[in-house]
C-alpha positions in Angstrom: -9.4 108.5 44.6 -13.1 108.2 46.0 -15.4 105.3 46.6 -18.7 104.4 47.7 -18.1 100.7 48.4 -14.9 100.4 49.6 -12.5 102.6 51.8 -8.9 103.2 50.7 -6.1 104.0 53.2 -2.7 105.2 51.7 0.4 104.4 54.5 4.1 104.5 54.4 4.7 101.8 51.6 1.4 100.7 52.2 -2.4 100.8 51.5 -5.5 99.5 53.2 -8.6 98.7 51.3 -11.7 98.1 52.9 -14.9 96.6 52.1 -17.6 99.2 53.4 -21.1 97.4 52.9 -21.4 96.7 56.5 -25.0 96.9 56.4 -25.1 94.2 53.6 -21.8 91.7 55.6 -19.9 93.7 52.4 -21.5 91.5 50.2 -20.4 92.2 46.6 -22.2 94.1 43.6 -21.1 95.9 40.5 -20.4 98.9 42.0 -17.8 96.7 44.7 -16.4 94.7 41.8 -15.2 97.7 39.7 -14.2 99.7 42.9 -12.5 97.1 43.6 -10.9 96.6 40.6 -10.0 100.2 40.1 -8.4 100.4 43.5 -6.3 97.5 43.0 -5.1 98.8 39.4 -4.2 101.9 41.0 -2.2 101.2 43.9 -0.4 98.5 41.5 0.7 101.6 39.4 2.4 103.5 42.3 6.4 103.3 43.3 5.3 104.3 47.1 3.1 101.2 47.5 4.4 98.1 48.4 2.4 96.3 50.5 -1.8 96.3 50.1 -3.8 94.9 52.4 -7.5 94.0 52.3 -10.0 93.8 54.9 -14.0 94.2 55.5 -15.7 96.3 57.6 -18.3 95.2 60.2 -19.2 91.6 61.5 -17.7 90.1 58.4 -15.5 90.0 55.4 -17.5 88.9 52.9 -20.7 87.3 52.6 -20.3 86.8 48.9 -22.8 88.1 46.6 -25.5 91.1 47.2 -28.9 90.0 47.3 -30.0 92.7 44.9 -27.4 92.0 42.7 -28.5 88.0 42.5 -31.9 89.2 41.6 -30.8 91.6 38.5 -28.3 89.0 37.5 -31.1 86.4 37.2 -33.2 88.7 34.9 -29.9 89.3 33.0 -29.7 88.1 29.3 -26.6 86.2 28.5 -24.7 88.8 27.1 -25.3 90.9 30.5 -24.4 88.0 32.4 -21.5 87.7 30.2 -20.2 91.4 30.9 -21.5 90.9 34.2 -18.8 87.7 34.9 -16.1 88.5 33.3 -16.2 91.9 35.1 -15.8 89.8 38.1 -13.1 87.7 36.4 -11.1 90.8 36.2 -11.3 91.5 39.4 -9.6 88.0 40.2 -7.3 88.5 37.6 -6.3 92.3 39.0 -5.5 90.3 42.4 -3.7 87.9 40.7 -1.5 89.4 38.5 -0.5 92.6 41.3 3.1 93.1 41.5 2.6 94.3 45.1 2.5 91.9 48.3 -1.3 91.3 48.7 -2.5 90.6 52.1 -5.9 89.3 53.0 -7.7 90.1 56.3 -11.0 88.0 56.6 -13.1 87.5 59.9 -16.7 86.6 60.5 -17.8 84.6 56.7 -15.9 84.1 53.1 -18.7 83.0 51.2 -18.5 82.5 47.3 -16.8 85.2 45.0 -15.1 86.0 48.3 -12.8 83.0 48.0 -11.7 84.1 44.9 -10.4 87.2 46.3 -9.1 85.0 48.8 -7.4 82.9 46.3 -6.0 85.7 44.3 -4.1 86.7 47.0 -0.8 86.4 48.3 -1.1 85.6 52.1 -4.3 85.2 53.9 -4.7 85.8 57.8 -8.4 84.1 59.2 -9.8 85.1 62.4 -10.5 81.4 64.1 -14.2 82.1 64.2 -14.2 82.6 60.4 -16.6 80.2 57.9 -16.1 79.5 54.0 -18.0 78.5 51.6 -18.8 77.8 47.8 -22.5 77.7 47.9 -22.9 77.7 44.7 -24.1 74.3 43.5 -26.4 74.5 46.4 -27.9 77.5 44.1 -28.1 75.5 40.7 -24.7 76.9 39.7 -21.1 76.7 40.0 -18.2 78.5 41.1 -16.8 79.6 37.6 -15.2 82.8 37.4 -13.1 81.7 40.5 -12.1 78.6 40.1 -8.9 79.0 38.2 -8.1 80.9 41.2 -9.7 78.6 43.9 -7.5 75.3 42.0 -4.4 76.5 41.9 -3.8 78.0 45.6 -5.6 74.6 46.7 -5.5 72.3 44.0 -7.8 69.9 42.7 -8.8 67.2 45.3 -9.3 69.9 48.1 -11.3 72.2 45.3 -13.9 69.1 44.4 -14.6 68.8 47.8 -15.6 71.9 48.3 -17.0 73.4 45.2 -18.9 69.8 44.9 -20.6 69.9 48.5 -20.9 73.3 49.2 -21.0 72.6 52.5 -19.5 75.5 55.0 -16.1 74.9 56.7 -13.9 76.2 59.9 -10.8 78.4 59.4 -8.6 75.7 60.6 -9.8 73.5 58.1 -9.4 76.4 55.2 -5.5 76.6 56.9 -5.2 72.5 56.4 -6.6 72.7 52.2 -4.1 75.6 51.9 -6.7 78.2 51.3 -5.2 80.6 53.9 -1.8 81.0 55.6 -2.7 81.7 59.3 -5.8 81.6 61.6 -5.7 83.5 64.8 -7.5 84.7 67.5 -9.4 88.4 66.9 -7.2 90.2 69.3 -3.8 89.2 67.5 -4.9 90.1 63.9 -3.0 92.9 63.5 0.2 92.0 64.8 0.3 89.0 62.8 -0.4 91.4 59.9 2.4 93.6 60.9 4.6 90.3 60.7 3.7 89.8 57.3 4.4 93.3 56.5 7.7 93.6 58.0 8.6 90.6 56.0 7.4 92.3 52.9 8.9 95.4 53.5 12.8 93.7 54.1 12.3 92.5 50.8 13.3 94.3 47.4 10.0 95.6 45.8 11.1 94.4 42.4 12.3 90.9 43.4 8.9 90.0 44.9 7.0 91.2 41.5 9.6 89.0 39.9 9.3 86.2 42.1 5.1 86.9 42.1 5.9 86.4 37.7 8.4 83.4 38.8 5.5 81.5 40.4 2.8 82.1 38.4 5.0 81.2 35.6 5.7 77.3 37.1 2.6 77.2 38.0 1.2 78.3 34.8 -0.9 81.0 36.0 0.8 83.9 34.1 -0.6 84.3 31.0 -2.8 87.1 30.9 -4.8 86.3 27.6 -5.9 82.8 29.4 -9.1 81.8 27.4 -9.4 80.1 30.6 -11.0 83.9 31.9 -13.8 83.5 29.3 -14.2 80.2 29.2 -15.3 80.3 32.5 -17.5 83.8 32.2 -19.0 82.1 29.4 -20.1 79.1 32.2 -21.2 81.2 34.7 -23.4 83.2 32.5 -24.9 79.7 30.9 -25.9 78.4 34.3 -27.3 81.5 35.3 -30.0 81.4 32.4 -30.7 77.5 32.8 -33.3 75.6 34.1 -30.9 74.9 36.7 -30.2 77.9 38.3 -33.3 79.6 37.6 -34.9 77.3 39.9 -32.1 77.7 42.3 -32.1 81.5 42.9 -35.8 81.4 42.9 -36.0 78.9 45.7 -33.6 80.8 47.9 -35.3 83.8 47.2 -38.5 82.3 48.1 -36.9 81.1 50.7 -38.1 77.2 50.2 -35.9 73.6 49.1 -35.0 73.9 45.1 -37.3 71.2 43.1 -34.1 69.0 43.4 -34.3 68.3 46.7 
């Protein structure tokens, strides 16, 4: 298959996906949410695939979303904002719902929609130098579409504190609120990836979709139809049209302090 935005490398039970928006830290956009998605969908319908692994090209894996893309989205009506979040709710849900061993990569910054990727996942590796963050309130809105995502890798406590400050946070700390699994130093990456790997690939391809079901079942995470999904599209594309965070995107594009501060 062929993409503009991302980068797809098929391997011996395995497959790579890149972010490829370098020039932008792969900040995220339509076109990257329904590559994205698309890619995902696919390698979850092949026997050979067993193991996908995601990572970002350039100085970062994810810088949350494009610029360009915030501007459109806050000219959007609501029923484009609507499409436009639960397009990106998908994408979470795609991650989520994978029967294959999902490994994320991430270096340089996890900003925003990033962590839901992050979230959606089933083991995440951080480079030690790596910051997180849910900016969003700091932008008059709030991290909807990922947070059924975000609460149940890290639960609830650990989830107000960061969706409620927005403040930005070391990879150690992400590794202590149970957002990701290891942090390590650049140079030993990929052999901690490998380890993952080989772990994956001892194990039998169907019990680990069945023991993927098994926990999202007891942790009630495995219905499909969730009105949860819309529910929180439907939030997201409220906020974006309010007072709130109109004035929010407009200050950070204008690059001044929001009228609430």
């Amino acid at each position: 298959m062929e993409f503009t935005t991302i980068k797809v490398q098929l391997g011996e039970s395995m497959a790579w996906i890149n972010l490829d928006r370098p020039e932008v830290r792969n900040a995220l956009n339509d076109a990257m949410i329904s590559e994205l998605t698309e890619a995902f969908d696919w390698l979850n319908s092949r026997d050979d695939i067993r193991v996908i692994i995601l990572k970002g090209n350039g100085k970062c894996f994810c810088a949350g979303a494009d610029l360009d893309y915030m501007k459109a989205m806050a000219n959007y009506s609501y029923p484009q904002n609507l499409d436009d979040a639960q397009k990106l709710s998908k994408l979470f849900q795609t991650i989520h719902f994978c029967d294959k061993a999902v490994i994320v990569c991430v270096h340089g910054a996890c900003i925003g929609g990033a962590n839901g990727i992050v979230s959606a996942a089933d083991i995440v590796i951080a480079e030690k130098e790596t910051k997180f963050a849910f900016t969003e309130v700091r932008l008059g809105l709030t991290p909807a579409t990922i947070s059924p995502f975000v609460v149940a890798k890290i639960g609830l406590t650990h989830a107000k504190e960061l969706m409620l400050t927005g403040r930005r946070f070391t990879a150690e700390e992400a590794k202590t609120f149970g957002l990701v699994n290891a942090v390590v130093a650049e140079g030993e990456m990929i052999d901690i990836e490998r380890q993952y790997i080989d772990h994956f690939l001892h194990a039998s391809p169907d019990a680990i979709a069945e023991c993927k079901n098994l926990l999202r079942m007891v942790t009630c995470t495995d219905d499909r139809f969730n009105p949860i999904y819309l529910l929180t599209s439907e939030a997201i594309a409220n906020q974006r049209i309010s007072e709130a965070g109109q004035e929010g995107m407009a200050a950070f594009f204008e690059k001044r302090k929001p009228n609430w501060e």
